[in-house]
N, C-alpha and C positions, 0 to 999 in steps of 0.2 A: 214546681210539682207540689200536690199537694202532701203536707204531713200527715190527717188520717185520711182512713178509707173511705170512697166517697160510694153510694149505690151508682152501680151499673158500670163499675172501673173494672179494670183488669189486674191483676195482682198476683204474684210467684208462691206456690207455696212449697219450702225444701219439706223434703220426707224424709223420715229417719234414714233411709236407703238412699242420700243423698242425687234423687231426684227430682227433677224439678217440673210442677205443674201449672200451667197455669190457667185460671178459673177467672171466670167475670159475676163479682159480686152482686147478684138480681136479687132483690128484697123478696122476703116472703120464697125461697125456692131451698130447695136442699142440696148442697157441694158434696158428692162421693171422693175420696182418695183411695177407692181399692180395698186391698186388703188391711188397712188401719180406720176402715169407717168411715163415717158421713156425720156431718152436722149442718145446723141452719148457715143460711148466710148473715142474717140480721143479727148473729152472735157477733160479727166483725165489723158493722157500720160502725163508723162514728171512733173506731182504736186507730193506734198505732200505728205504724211500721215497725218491722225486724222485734216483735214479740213471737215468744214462741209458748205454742197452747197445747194444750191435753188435752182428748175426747177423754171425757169421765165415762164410765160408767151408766149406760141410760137407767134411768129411774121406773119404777114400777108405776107412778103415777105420770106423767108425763110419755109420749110418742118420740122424743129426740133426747138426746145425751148432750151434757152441759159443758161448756169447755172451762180449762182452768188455766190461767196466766202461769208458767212456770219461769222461777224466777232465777237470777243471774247464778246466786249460791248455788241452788238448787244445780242450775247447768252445769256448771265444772264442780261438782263437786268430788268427780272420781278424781281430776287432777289436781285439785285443793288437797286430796286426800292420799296422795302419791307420795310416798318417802322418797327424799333420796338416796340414790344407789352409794352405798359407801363400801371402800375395798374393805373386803375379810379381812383381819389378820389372825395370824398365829399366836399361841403361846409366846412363842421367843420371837414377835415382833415384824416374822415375814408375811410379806404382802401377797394373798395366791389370788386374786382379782384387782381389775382396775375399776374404776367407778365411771365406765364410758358407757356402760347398758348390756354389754357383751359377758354373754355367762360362763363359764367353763366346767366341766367334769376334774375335780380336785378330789381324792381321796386320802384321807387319812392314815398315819400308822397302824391303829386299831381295827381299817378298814371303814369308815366312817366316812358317807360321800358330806364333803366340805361345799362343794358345789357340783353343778349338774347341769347337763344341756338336755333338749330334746330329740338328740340324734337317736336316740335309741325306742325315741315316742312312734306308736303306730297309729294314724287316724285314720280309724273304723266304725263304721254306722253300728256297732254293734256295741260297742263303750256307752250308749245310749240308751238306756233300760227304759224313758219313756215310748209306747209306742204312739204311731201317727193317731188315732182315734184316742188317745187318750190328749194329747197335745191338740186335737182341734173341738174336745171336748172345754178345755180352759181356754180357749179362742172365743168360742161360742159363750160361755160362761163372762170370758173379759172382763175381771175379778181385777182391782188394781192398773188400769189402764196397759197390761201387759207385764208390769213387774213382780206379778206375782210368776206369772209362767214361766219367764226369763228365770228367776231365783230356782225355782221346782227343777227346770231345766238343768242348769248349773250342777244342783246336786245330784240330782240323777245319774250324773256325769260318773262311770265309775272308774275313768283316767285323771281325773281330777289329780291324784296327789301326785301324778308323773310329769306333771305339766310345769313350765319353770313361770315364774313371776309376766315374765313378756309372754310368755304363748298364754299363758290365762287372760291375760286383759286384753287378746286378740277375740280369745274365744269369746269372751263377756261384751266385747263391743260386738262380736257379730251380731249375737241374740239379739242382742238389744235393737241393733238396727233393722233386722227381723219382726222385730211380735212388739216394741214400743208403739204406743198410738200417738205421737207426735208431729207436729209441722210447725212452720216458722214461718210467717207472712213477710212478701217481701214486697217490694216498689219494682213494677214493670218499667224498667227505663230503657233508654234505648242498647248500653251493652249487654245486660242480661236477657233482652230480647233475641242479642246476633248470637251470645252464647246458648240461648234454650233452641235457636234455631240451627247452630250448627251442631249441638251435642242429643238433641233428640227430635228434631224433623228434618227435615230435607237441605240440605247445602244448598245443593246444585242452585235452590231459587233464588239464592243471595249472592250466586256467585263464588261462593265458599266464602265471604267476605271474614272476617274475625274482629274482634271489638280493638284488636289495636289499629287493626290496618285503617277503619272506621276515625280511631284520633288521627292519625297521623293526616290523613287525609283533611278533615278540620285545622290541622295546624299549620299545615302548607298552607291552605287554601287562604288563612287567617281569616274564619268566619269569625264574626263577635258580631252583637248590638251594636249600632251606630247613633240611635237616637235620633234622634228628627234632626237631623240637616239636612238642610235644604239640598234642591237636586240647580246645576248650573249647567245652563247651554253649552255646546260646542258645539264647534262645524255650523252645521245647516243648523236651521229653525229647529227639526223635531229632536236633535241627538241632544241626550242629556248625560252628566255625570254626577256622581254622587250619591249619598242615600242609602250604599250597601245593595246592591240588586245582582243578583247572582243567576245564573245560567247553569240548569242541570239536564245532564242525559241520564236518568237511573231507570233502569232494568232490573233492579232487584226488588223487586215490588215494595218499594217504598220507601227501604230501611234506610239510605242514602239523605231522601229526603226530610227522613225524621231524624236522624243525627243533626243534619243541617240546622232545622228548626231550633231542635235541644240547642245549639249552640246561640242561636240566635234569639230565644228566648220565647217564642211563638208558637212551642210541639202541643202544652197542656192551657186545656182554658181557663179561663179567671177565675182562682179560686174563690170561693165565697166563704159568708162568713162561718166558718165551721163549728167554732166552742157553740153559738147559739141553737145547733139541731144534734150537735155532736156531746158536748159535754152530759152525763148521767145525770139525773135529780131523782131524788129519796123523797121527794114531795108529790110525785106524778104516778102515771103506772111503769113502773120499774122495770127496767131493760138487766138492771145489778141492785140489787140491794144491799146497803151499808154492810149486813153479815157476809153478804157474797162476797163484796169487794175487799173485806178484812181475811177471808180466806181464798181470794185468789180465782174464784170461780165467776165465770162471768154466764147468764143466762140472756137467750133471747129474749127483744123487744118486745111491746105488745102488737098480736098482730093487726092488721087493718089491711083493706082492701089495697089499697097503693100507698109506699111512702108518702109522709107528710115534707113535701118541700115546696119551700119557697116557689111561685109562680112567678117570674118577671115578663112582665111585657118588651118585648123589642123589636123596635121599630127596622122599616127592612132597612136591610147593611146591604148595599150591590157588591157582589162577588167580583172578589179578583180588582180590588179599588185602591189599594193602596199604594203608597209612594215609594215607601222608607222599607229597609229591610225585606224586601222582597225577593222570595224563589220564584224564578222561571225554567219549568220544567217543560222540554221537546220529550216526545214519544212519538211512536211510528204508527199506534192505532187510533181507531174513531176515538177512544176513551184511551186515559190513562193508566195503568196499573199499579194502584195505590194502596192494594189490601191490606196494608202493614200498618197502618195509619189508624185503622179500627182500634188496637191496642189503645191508643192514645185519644181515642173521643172524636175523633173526627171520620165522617163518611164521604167519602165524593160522591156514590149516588144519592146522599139525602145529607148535604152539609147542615149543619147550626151555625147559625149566624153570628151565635155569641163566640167560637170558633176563634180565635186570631187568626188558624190558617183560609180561615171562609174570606180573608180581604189580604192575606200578604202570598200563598201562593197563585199560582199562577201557569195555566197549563196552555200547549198549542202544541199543535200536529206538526214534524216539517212538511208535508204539505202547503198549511196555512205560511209556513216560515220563505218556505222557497216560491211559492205559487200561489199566494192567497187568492187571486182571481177563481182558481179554478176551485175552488172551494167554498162550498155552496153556502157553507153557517157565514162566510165574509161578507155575503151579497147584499145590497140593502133590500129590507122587505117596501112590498107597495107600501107608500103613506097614502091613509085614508083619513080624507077633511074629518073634522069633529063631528058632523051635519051627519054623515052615512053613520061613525060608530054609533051616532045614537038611535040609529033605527036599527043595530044588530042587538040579538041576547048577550046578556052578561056574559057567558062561555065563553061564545063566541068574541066581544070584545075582551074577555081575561087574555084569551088567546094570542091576539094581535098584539097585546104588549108584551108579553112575555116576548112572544117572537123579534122586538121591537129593543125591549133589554138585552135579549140572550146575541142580537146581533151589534147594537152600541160594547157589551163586555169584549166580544171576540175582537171586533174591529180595535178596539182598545187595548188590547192585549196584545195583538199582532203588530200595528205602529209604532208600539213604546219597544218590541223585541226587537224589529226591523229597525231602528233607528239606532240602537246600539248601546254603549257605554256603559256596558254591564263592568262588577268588578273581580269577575272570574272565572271560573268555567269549570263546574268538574263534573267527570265523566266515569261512568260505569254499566258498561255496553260491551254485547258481545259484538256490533259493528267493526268494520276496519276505523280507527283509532285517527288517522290518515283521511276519512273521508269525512269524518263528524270537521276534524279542524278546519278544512276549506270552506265550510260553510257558517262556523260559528267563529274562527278566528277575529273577523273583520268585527263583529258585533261586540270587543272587548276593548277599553279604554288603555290608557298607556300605563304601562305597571302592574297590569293585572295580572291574579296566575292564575296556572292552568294546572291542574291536577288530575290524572287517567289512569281510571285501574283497570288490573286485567290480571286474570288467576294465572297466568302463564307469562311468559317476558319475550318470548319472541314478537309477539305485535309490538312492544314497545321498545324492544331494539332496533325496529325497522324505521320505526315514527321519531327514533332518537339519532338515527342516521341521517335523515332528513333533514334533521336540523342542525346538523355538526358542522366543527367551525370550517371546515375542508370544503365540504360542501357551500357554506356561504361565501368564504373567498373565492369560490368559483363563481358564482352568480354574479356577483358584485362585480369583479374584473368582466362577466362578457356583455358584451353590445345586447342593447333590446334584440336585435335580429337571431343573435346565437342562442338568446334566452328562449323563443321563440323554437328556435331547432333542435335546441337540448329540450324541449318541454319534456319528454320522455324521465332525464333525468332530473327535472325540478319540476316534480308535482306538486309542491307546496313551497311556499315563498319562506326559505330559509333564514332571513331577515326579520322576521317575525316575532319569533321566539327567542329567547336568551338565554344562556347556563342550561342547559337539557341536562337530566339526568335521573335516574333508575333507582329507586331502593326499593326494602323492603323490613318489615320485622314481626318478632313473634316472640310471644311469651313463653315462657320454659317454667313447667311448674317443678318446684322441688320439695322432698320432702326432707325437713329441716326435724332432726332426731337424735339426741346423744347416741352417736356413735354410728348414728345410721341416715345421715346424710347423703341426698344423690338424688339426682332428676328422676323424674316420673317415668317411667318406662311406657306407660298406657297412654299416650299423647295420638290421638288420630293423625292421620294421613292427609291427604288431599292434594289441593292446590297450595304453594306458599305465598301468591296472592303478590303482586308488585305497582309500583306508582311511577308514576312518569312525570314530572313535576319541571314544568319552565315559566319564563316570568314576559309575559307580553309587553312587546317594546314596541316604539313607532321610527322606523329611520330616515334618515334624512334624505330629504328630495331633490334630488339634484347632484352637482360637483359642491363640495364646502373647498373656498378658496381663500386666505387669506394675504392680504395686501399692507404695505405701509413700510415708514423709514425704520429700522431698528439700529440705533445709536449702540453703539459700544462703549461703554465707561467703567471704568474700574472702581467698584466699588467694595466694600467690603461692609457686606450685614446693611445697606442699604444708606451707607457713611462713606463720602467720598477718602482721599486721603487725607482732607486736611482735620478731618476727625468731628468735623460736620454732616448735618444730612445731606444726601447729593440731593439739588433744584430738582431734578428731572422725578426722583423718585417724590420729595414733595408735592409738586404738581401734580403727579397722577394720583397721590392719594388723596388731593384734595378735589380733583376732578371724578373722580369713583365710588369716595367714600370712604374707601376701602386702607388696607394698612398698607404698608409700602410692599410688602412680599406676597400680596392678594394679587390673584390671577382674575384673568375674565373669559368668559366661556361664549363665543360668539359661534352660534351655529353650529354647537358639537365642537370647533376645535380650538382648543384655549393660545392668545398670541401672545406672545412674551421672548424675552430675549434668555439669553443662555441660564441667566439665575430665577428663570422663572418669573418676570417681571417685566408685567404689560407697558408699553410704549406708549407715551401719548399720541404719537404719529399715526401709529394705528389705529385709535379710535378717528382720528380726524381723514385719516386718508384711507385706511383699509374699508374693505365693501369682502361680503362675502353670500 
């Protein structure tokens, strides 16, 4: 990800009202935040992350208001500037408060209140001596970036002196979070994408997904980088393994597949060189100048018709070409549902090539998966000799190859899915859970997982029934023919999958306060979102039988009794390799005699 802001990115900005918005930085335009104001965007090219800025004041000479870097002191400086609470004492030494943050109403012999609560405080719009036209008169004015009206405010205040030390600094953070002009740029990545989507647009389109459920799902899955190793036949000719190649069902417009990515190192494109467009110079026309930059104030760049960037040439990249680290995404429509993706610089209707995901994802219809015949982009288009293209217009030949690529990618993409040896599977579909696995199980190598989400758990109590071990020793004990008859009860080959099982989790915010500890009460509702997580196995074909003589000897620790090594165990360590107490594992079932100690008979006579 890149460390500054790059033009045309996407970026979080928190608001004093700890809201979160997010904006895509276009050069040369202007970013509104509502009721805290507007500034250029060319004020943020080329910074940071997680700085947080001031709208100053706009200038009489100038059309736009300047921002000002606000620095770390400056931030905490109310709780740099927090006493701590220490107990009262008395004259003679008693203690009428504890130093936990909890106030009490204590009165004195003389009548003298020692301390105070605000049980007896009344809040009233009328303690307020500013009225509204007068307060959106110093709005309008915007004198101090807000902290003049906050303070005006404050005093105005004619309950002020009833208020205990905690209810003022409630009252003092409201304002502020009110009428301050502040934000705080942040890095669009993919959790604070699934947090800004579940806490102010729509769930429902994510599935209510949550940014833990989002790791857990990567940690099962064990997505990582693989690095170019190479991919190795199996089976037939076209099945391959290796390479990290993954297999997704996502419905939640994308967000799935961009966590994925994030993991695997392929969501953001290649950064470029940034200090040499990004770094300020005092020698140019000036975006900050040296007085600026000593006080904290950063001014926009000069403007110009388009950003000045770097043009590179790049040669075409065919889509969907890669080996290594690759997603392969099934979807149900002509096109995929990728919207989420935009965030991160990539478009499916108009990808860039420079892109990592333009050559490692990887899309196809089940259609093409289950039926590719019937699916027309599969079909080869007519080849026309070299001899007629050259008597067509350019259009018209640009045409015929395109149609000529876009049919070599699909076919390409469909043979390498159909063949198999992917190293996962994870799923997040409102589909039955049950239907997607009979079709994609088979396309998974041995070891692989599977990981299924679903906002609710009864689909994956079902799909976890399925695969339970009750169930499998039933299949296993009956005849092809009864497997056959019970097909009602084994719609999925229970053999398949191994360890099934269900969680789920969730973050509990707390608030952490002398004396006023305790989870967040304001916590939304919803779905609590669950995984179904098993590990793809291949089982054995056939009866596993094992055959041979197994000698009885008394041995003790692999030492006959005359306090020598026994021959027999000798010999088999020297025919094996192996130490005298190493087993061997012949077709699933390991043969060895009562101390766990392979025969040599058996390797010479047993067959299995």
């Amino acid at each position: 990800m890149h460390t500054l802001i790059q033009p045309d990115s996407y970026v979080v900005l928190r608001l004093p009202s700890e809201t979160l918005k997010v904006v895509q930085i276009a050069p040369n335009t202007t970013i509104p935040i509502g009721k805290y104001g507007s500034f250029q965007a060319n004020l943020l090219l080329g910074r940071p992350y997680n700085l947080t800025f001031e709208i100053l004041d706009k200038d009489k000479d100038h059309d736009y208001a300047y921002l000002r870097v606000v620095g770390a002191s400056e931030l905490h400086a109310e709780a740099l500037a927090e006493e701590d609470v220490t107990p009262a004492e008395h004259a003679d030494g008693k203690i009428f408060g504890a130093g936990d943050g909890v106030e009490y109403e204590l009165v004195g012999e003389n009548g003298e209140v020692l301390m105070r609560t605000n049980r007896e405080t009344i809040d009233d719009s009328a303690t307020q001596k500013m009225t509204m036209e007068e307060i959106e008169t110093l709005k309008r004015e915007g004198s101090g970036a807000g902290k003049d009206l906050i303070a005006k405010l404050i005093l105005s205040h004619s309950g002020l002196d009833q208020k205990t030390s905690f209810s003022l600094a409630k009252y003092t953070l409201r304002k502020t979070k009110k009428y301050i002009r502040r934000f705080t740029v942040l890095p669009l990545d993919v959790p604070m994408l699934a947090h800004w989507i579940m806490t102010d647009r729509e769930p429902v389109k994510i599935m209510e997904m949550r940014g833990e459920i989002l790791a857990l799902m990567g940690s099962w899955a064990n997505i990582h980088h693989s690095g170019a190793s190479p991919l190795q036949p199996i089976g037939n000719a076209n099945a391959e393994v290796g390479g990290h190649r993954w297999l997704v069902v996502d419905e939640t417009g994308g967000l799935v597949v961009a966590a994925m990515a994030e993991r695997i190192g392929i969501l953001y494109p290649a950064q470029e060189d940034e200090t040499s467009e990004s770094e300020p110079s005092t020698d140019q026309e000036p975006n900050v100048t040296s007085s600026d930059t000593a006080n904290g104030v950063t001014k926009p760049q000069a403007s110009s018709p388009t950003t000045e960037r770097s043009q590179h040439h790049h040669d075409h990249i065919p889509g969907m070409s890669a080996l290594n680290n690759t997603i392969t995404l099934l979807h149900a429509n002509a096109q995929p549902n990728l919207s989420l993706l935009k965030y991160f610089g990539f478009d499916t209707s108009n990808p860039t090539t420079s892109h990592p995901l333009h050559t490692h994802l990887k899309t196809l219809s089940w259609l093409q998966l289950l039926s590719p015949t019937e699916d027309i982009g599969y079909t080869e288009p007519e080849i026309i000799s070299p001899e007629v293209l050259q008597t067509y217009k350019s259009s018209k030949r640009g045409t015929y190859y395109r149609k000529r690529r876009r049919w070599q990618r699909i076919k390409s993409v469909v043979d390498s899915t159909r063949a198999g040896g992917f190293d996962g599977l994870i799923v997040a579909s409102v589909m039955d859970p049950a239907t997607i696995l009979h079709n994609t199980l088979p396309l998974l190598r041995g070891a692989a997982q599977v990981v299924i989400y679903s906002p609710n758990i009864e689909p994956l109590v079902e799909l976890a029934d399925l695969y339970s071990t009750t169930r499998r020793t039933a299949y296993v004990t009956a005849s092809a023919d009864e497997q056959q008859v019970l097909k009602e009860d084994f719609p999925l080959n229970p053999t398949l999958l191994l360890a099934p099982s269900i969680q789920t989790a969730r973050v509990k915010n707390w608030q952490v306060l002398p004396g006023r500890t305790h989870p967040l009460m304001t916590g939304r509702g919803g779905a609590e979102g669950y995984l179904f997580t098993a590990t793809r196995v291949l089982p054995a074909e056939g009866r596993v039988e094992a055959r041979g003589k197994f000698k009885r000897r008394k041995t003790i620790r692999g030492e006959d009794v005359s306090g020598q090594a026994a021959p027999d165990v000798i010999a088999k360590a020297e025919d094996t390799k192996l130490g005298p107490n190493a087993g061997t594992e012949v077709g699933g079932v390991v043969e060895g005699d009562e101390k766990g100690e392979k025969t040599k008979g058996g390797l010479e006579d047993g067959s299995c």
